[in-house]
N, C-alpha and C positions, 0 to 999 in steps of 0.2 A: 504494500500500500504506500500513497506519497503522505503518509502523514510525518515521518520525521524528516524528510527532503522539505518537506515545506515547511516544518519549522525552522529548517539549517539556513532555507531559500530568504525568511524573517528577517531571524537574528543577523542577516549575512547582513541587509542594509544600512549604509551607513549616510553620515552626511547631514548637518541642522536642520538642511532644509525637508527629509523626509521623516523626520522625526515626528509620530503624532499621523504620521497617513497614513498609516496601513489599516487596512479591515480587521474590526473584533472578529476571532473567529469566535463561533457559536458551538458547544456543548451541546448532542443530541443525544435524549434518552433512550428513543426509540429502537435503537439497535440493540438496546440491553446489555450490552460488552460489561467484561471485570473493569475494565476500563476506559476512561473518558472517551468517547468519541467523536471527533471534530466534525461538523458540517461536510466538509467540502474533502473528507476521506472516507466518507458513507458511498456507500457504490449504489445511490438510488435517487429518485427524483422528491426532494424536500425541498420546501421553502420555510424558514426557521427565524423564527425572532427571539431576542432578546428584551429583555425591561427596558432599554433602552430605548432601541430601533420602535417597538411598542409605541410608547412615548410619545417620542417625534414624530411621526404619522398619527398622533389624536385615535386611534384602533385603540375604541374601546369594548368591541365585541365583537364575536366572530361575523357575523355581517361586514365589518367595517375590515377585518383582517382577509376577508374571499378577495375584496378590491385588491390589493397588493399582488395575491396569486394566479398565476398563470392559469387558466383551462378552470376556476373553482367558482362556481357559485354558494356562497354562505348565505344563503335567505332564512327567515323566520316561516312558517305560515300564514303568522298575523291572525288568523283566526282564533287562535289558541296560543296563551302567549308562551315565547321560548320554545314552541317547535319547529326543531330544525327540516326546514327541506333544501338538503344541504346537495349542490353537484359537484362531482371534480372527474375528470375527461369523461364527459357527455352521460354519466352514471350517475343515478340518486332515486330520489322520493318526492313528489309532490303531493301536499294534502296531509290530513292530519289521522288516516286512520289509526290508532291506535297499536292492533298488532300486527299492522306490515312494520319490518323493521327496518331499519335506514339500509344502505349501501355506504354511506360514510359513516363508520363509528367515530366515536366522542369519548377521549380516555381523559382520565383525570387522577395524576399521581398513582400513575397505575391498574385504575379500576377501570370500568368500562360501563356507558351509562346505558342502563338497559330500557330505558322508557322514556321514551318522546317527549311528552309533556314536561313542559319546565327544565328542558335540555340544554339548550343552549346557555353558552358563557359569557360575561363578563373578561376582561381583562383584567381586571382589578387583583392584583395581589399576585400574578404572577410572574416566576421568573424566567417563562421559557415558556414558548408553545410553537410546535412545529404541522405542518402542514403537508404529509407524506400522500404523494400522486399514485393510483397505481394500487392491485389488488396487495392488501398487505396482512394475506393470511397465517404466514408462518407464525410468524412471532407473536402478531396480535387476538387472530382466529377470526371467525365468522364476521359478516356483517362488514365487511373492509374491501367491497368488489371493486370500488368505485376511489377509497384513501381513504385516510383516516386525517383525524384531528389529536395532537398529543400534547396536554397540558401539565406543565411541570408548576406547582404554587412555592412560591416562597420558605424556607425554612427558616428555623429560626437559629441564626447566622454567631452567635456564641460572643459578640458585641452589645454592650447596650446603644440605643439608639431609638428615636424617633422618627416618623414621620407624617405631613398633615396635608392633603389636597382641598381646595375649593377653587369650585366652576359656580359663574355664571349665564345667562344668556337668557335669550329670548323664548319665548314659551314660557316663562315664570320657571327655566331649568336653575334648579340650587340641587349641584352636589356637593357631597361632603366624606371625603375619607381619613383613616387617619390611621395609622398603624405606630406600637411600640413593641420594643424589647429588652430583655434582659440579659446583665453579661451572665456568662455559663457560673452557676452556684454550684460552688464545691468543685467545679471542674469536671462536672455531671450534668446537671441539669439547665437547660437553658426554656425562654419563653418567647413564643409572640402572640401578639394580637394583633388583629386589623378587623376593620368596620368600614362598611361602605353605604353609604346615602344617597338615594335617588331620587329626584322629585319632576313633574314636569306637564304643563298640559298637554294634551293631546293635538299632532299637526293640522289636523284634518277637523274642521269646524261643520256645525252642524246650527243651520238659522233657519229649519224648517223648507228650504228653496225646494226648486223644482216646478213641474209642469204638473197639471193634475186635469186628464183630461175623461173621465170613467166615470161612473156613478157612484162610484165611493166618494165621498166626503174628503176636504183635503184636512188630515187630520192638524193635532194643533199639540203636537209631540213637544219632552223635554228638550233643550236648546242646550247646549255647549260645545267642548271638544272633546275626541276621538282619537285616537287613546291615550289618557293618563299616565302618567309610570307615579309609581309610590310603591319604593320597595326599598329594606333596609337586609344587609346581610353581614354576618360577622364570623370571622373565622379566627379559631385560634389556634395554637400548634405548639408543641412541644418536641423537643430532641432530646435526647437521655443518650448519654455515651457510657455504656454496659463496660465497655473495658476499651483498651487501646485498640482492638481491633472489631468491633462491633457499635453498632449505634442505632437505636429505636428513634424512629420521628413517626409521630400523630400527630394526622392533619385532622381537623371538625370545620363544619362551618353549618350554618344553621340560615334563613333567607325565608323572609316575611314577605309579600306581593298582593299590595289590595291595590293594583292600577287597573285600567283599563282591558279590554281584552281582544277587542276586532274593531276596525274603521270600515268597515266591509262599503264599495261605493258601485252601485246597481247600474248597469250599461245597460243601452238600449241598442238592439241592431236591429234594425227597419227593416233586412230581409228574412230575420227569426226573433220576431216577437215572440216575447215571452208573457207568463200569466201577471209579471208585474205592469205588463202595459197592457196585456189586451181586459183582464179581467180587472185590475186596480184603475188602470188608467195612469200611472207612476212614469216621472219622462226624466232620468236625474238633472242638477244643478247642473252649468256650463263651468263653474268654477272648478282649476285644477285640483284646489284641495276643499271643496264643498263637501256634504255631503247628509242624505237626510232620512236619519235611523229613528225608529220606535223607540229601540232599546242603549241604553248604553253603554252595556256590557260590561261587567266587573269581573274582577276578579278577587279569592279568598286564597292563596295559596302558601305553604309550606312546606319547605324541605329542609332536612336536614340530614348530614352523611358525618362518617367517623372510616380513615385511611390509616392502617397500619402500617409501616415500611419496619422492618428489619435487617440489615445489611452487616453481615458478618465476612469477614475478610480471613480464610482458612488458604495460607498457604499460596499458591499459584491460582487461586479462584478468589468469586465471590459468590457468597450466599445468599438469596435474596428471597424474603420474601412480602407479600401483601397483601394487608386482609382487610377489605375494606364491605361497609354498610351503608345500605341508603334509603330512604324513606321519602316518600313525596304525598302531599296531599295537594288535591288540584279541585277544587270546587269554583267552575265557573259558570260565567253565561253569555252569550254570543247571539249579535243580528248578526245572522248569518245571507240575508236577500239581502241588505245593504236598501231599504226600500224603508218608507216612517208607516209601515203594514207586516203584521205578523204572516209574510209567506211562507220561511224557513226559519224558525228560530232554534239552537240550543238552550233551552231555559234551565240554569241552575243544576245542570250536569255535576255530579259528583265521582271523583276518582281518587283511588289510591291502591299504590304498588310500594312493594319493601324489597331490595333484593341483597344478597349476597353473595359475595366471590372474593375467591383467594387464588392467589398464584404462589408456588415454591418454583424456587429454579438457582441451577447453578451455572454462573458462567466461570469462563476458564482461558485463560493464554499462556501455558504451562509450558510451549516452548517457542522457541522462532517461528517454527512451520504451520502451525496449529493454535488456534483458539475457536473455542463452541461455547455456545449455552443452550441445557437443555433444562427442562421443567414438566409441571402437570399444572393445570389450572382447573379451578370448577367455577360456574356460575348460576345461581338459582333465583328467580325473581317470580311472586305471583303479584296479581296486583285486579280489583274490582273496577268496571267501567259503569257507572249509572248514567244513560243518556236518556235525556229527555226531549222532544220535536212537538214543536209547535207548527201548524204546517195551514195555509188555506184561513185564515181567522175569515168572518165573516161570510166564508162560503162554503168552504166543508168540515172546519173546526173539528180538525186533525187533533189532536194531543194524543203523545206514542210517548211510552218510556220500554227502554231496553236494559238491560241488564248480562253485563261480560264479565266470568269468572277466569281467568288463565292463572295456570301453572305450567313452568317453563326451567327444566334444567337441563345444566349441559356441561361434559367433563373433555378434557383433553389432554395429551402427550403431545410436546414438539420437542423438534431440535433443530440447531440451525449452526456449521461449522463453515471453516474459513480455514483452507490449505493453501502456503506458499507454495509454487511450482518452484519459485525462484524470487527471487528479489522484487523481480519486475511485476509477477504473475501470482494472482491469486483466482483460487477457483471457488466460489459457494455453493456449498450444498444444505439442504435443509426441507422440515417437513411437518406437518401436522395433523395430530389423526384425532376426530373431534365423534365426538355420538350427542344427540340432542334427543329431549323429547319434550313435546308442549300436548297439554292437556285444559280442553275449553268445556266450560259450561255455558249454553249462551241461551240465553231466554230473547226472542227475534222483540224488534219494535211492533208494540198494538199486544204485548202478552202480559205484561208488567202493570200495578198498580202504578201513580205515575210519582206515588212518595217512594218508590222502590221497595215495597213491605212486601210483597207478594207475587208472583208469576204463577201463570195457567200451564208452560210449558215450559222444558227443560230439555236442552239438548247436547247431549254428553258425545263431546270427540276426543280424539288420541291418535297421535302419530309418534314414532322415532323416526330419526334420520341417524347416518353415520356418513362422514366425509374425510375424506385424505386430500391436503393442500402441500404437495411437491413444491420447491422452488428450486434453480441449477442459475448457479452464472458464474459469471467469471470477470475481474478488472485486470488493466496493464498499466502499469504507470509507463506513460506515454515520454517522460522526462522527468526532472526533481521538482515540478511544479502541478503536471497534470495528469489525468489518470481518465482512460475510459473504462469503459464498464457495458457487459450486455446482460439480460438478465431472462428467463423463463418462470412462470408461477402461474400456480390453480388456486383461487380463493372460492369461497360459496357464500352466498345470502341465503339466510335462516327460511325453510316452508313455514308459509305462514296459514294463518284460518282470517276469517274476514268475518270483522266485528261489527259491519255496515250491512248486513247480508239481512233479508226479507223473508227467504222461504231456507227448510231446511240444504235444498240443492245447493245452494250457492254461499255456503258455510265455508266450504271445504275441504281440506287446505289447499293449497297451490303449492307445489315442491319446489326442492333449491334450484337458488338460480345461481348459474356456476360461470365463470369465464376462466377462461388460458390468455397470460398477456405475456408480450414480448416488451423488451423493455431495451433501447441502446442510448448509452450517454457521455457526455464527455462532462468532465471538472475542472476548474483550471484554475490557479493562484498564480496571476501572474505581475510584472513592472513591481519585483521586490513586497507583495503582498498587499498593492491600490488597487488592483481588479480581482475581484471572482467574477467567474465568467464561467456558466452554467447551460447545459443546451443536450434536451435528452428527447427521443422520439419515439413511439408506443404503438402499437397494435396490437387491439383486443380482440377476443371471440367471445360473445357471449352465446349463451345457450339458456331457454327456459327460462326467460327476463318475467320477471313480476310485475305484470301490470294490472291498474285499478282501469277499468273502462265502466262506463255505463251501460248497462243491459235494457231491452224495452220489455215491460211488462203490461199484458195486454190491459186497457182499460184502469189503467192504475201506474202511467209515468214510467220511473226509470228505476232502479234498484240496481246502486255498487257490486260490482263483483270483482275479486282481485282470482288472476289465473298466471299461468306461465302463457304470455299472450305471444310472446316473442325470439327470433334469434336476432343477432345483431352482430355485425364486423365494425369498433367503429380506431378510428384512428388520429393522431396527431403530431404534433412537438410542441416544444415548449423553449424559452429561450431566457435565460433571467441574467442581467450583467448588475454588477455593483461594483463601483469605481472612486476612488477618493484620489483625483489627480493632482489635491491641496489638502495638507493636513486640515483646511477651514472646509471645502467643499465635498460633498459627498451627491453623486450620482444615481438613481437607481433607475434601470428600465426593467420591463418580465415582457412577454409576448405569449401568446398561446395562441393554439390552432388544433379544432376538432373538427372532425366531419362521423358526425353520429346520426345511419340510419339503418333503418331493421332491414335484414335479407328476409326475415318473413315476419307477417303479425298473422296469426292463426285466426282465423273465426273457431266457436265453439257450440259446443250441447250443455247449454246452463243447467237444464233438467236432467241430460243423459236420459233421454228414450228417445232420441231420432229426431226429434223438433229443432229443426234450426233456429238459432237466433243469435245475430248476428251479431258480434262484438263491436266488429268497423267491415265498412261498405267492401266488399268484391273489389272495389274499382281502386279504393286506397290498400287496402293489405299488401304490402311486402314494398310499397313506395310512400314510406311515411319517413320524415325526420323527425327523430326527439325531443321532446316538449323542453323546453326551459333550458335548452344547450345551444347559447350562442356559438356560432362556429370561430368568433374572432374574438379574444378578450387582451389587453392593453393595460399597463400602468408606469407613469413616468413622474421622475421628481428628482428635484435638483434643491440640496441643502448648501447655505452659504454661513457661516461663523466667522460672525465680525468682532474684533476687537473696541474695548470701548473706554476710555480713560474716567470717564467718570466715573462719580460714585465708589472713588477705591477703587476700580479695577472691576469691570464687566464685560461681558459678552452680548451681542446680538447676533442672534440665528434667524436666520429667514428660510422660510420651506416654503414651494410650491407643489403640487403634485396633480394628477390626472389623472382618472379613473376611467375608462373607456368598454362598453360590454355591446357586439355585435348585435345585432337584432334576432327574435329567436320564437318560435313559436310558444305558444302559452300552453296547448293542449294536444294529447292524442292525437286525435285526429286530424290534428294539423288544419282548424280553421282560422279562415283569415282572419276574421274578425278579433280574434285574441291575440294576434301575433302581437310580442312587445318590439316598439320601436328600438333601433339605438340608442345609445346616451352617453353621455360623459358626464363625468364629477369635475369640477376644479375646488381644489382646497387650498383657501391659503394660511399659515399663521407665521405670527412671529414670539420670538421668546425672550425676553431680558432674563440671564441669570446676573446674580450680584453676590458678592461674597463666597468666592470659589464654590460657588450653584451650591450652596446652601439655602439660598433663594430664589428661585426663578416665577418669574411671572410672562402668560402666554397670552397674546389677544391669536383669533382664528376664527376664519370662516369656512363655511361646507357648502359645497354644492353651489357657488358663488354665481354661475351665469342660469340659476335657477332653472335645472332641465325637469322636466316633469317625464316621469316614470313611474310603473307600475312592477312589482315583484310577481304577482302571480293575478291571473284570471280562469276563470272556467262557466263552466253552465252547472246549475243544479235542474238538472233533468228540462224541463219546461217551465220551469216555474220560475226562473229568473238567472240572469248574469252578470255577476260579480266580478270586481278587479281590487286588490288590496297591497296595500305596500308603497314606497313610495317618499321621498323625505323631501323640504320644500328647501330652499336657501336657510341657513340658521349661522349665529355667530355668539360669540361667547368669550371670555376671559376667565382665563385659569392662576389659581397662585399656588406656589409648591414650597413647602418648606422643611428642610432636611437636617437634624441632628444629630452626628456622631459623637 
């Protein structure tokens, strides 16, 4: 590998004027090694931040971190808050069913977040999170067809020390963080805390607008904004150093969320009216971010987890293990028609899931030639879905409550080694052999009391799976600066059952969905360590792709059904430079390019007894493109660190940067009508630090030539069509203050 060539390639530069330009390199955990492993000696495609880099790009949650990465889209659903429908090369999940399970997982200090709901991250607190392109079965397991997300949080660093954030801005946003620690007691024990404060109205206003052209009444709904944030969360963590060669850290963190929960905004397409127009008469507002809801949707939520790490150092290995806890309660409610008329509502849905998993594992670099890490892992999670639909008010005064029971566990063995052929040449092999089973009790929508005390029907499933995820490659360091790398890997997405399902046929499950990807890349630290310069290209196969389509049910609309709808070849590269040609200025560009569509979409037998019905049209099948995968994605930014005589001795930083995401269809079936346009972000801020950045204070703005865009659209059957997501111009001032 070139990782001590590129250290020698470092330390070799000399000279005052390059003093201070070189690239931090970044520590990645995802490879699991005994030891440290740098960024840019990974033989795989990541995009990896630090607290820093973090920082300086205003990324303050994974939304805001997808913009930076090549080929990723990091959306929320917006319906529901904090679920990720997350893409990275033309692979993912749109919508919020509950137990389809992502294609991007979500790790955090180990664990792996087993439920949608309330999923997504904050950047707040940590010191590492990396962005891995690319099935990443071996080491991580299931649910990784697509990359993974890998969150490293803060430790408590064996220093005392402080620290305090407050943002301002527009929308009435006041956040507030603040974190302390303690130096290590007795030479044992150390502590930290942190707290984080969210507060903010909602972008998306609500003044009752619109057209109202029907014989309903135009009603004379609550007025404000859409969606709130009000959520507080606090994390504390401890390190205990058991002896010189071992050391225990527990992470907790606990997150209250009574904000808002859906902006849902009801489109109108004049060649398929829907029941919001033709039966309401509902025409939406012309304003970008209007919008005019019955309901205002709240949220009641709670989670709290507890992370174990063990880390024992025996000799030429490391011990590792993690055992981690998580709890969520999610009680919300959602206008889901985006319409001031109950056509589809979630009213006051109730959920909660608990799950647990541990990982043991040992890695090992015992000799020159040779280092592996091999382990077992389990994971178990069940968790209760109480939905309730309000559906049709004033004309057919629908109210349906459903009830989902799941149990869900899953054990596995991997390994994954690393042979020098030579100096130059390493070769990886590695593998993972997983067995799952989920077990569903599902009482259908229209069976259920609607307080959830009772069901008429009870419908018991059960499935195992077993899967083996192979990986083979091999890297060459190309010179003492760069190294290419090819790579082969089988990852699977979990058979899932379908919690959206109407009759018992279309329950399920729908089995794994598997891909083979190829992977070739080059790495490069070059001009004495002022460029990384990154550039890897991929071709996937998928097989038995999970898709949600709508079904037509005669005399009664449409009813979700999730199946293995699809094969898919899809392909790309990716391109990411990062340059510091001034120890003041630093560089960044990423490029990506996908081209993601199905070699087949199958039609099916919803019922299985010969009855066709059709999933998508004869005429579209096996010539669709993938919903929500721009083919083209872009990000560039150029940072400037100016010197400043005042005030004792300061600094000014100037950042611009550009976010850019190709145009992309919204849905399945590839209608126009949903397609999302192009767009670009421009963000600018600036930073005063004072008193060797023990202070620094940030003015910044988002989205500055105000592009209007939407994250997700779709049709709920006939009944109306929705587009949600979306963030307007916003600006703000930040103040940072740091004590060591």
């Amino acid at each position: 590998m070139c990782g001590p060539a590129l250290a020698q390639v470092q330390a070799a530069a000399t000279g005052p004027a390059e003093v201070g330009a070189r690239i931090d390199e970044i520590v990645v955990t995802s490879s699991k090694k005994a030891a440290n492993a740098l960024l840019q000696e990974t033989p795989s495609a990541i995009t990896a931040f630090n607290e820093n880099r973090m920082e300086l790009a205003l990324a303050e949650d994974l939304p805001d971190i997808g913009r930076l990465v090549p080929n990723a889209s990091l959306h929320l659903s917006s319906t529901f808050t904090g679920f990720p429908n997350f893409y990275i090369r033309g692979i993912g999940v749109g919508g919020s069913t509950r137990t389809v399970d992502p294609a991007v997982g979500i790790f955090v200090d180990g664990m792996y977040i087993g439920y949608g709901a309330a999923a997504s991250l904050e950047t707040f607190d940590l010191a590492s999170l990396e962005v891995l392109r690319g099935p990443q079965g071996t080491l991580l397991g299931r649910n990784v067809t697509g990359g993974a997300i890998v969150a490293h949080s803060k430790s408590p660093s064996g220093e005392m020390g402080a620290e305090a954030q407050i943002t301002v801005g527009d929308y009435r946003r006041v956040d507030l963080a603040a974190s302390a620690e303690t130096a290590r007691l007795g030479d044992v024990l150390a502590v930290r805390l942190a707290v984080l404060s969210r507060r903010r109205e909602g972008y998306w206003q609500d003044d009752n607008g619109g057209t109202f052209t029907g014989t309903f009444a135009q009603p004379d709904n609550p007025q404000g904004s859409r969606p709130d944030i009000d959520m507080i969360s606090v994390r504390p963590s401890v390190s205990l150093e058991l002896s010189d060669a071992a050391e225990l850290i527990v992470r907790a963190q606990y997150t209250k969320d009574t904000g808002g929960s859906a902006a849902a905004r009801n489109l109108a397409n004049p060649h398929d009216l829907k029941a919001a127009q033709t039966i309401y008469g509902y025409y939406e507002p012309h304003g970008a971010f209007e919008i005019n809801n019955d309901v205002g949707g709240e949220n009641d939520i709670e989670t709290w987890q507890v992370i174990g790490e063990l880390d024992w150092h025996v000799g030429h290995g490391l011990v590792t293990s993690v055992i981690g806890y998580r709890d969520v309660r999610f009680d919300t409610s959602s206008d889901f028609d985006g319409t001031p008329f109950t056509i589809f509502h979630f009213p006051h849905n109730e959920e909660d899931q608990h799950q647990l998993s541990a990982e043991f594992r040992y890695a090992s670099s015992f000799s020159e030639t040779i280092e592996f890490v091999a382990g077992v892992s389990h994971f178990d999670q069940s968790y209760r879905i109480g939905e309730r639909r309000a559906i049709l008010a004033g004309v057919d005064d629908i109210d349906q409550a459903a009830v989902i029971n799941m149990e869900h566990a899953m054990s596995a063995v991997f390994a994954q080694g690393i042979y020098q052929l030579s100096e130059a040449i390493g070769i990886v092999l590695g593998g993972r052999y997983s067995t799952e089973n989920k077990t569903i009790v599902f009482s259908p929508p229209g069976h259920c009391a609607l307080d959830f005390s009772s069901c008429t029907v009870r419908i018991n499933a059960s499935k195992d799976w077993q899967h083996f995820e192979p990986k083979v490659g091999v890297h060459v360091n190309l010179n003492d600066a760069s190294m290419a790398y090819a790579s082969w890997t089988r990852g699977f997405r979990s058979g899932t059952y379908n919690s959206r399902a109407q009759r018992p046929a279309t329950i399920g499950p729908a089995d794994e969905e598997t891909v083979g990807a190829w992977e070739i890349g080059i790495k490069s630290a070059l001009w004495n360590g002022r460029v990384q310069a990154n550039v890897a290209a991929f071709l996937s196969d998928y097989e038995d792709i999970q898709q949600v389509v709508a079904n037509p049910l005669a005399g009664s609309g449409n009813e979700q059904v999730v199946l293995n709808a699809a094969d898919a070849t899809i392909s790309g590269f990716e391109a990411e430079l990062l340059m510091k040609p001034l120890a003041s200025v630093t560089l960044e560009v990423s490029v990506g390019f996908v081209e993601a569509r199905y070699d087949e979409f199958r039609n099916f037998d919803a019922n299985n007894d010969g009855v066709y019905q059709p999933g998508i049209d004869d005429a579209l099948a096996g010539n669709l493109d993938f919903a929500q995968v721009p083919p083209w994605t872009a990000y560039f930014a150029a940072q400037h660190e100016l010197p400043w005589t005042v005030f004792g001795g300061a600094s000014l930083t100037l950042r611009a940067s550009y976010a850019w995401r190709d145009w992309a269809h919204g849905d399945v079936r590839n209608d126009p009508f949903l397609i999302h346009d192009a767009y670009g972000l421009l963000d600018l801020n600036a930073t005063l630090a004072l008193r060797s950045e023990a202070l620094r204070i940030t003015a910044f703005g988002k989205n500055l030539t105000g592009a209007e865009y939407f994250d997700l659209a779709g049709h709920i059957g006939a009944l109306a069509t929705v587009a949600v997501g979306g963030t307007p111009r916003t600006w703000g001032v930040r103040l940072n203050w740091n004590y060591q």
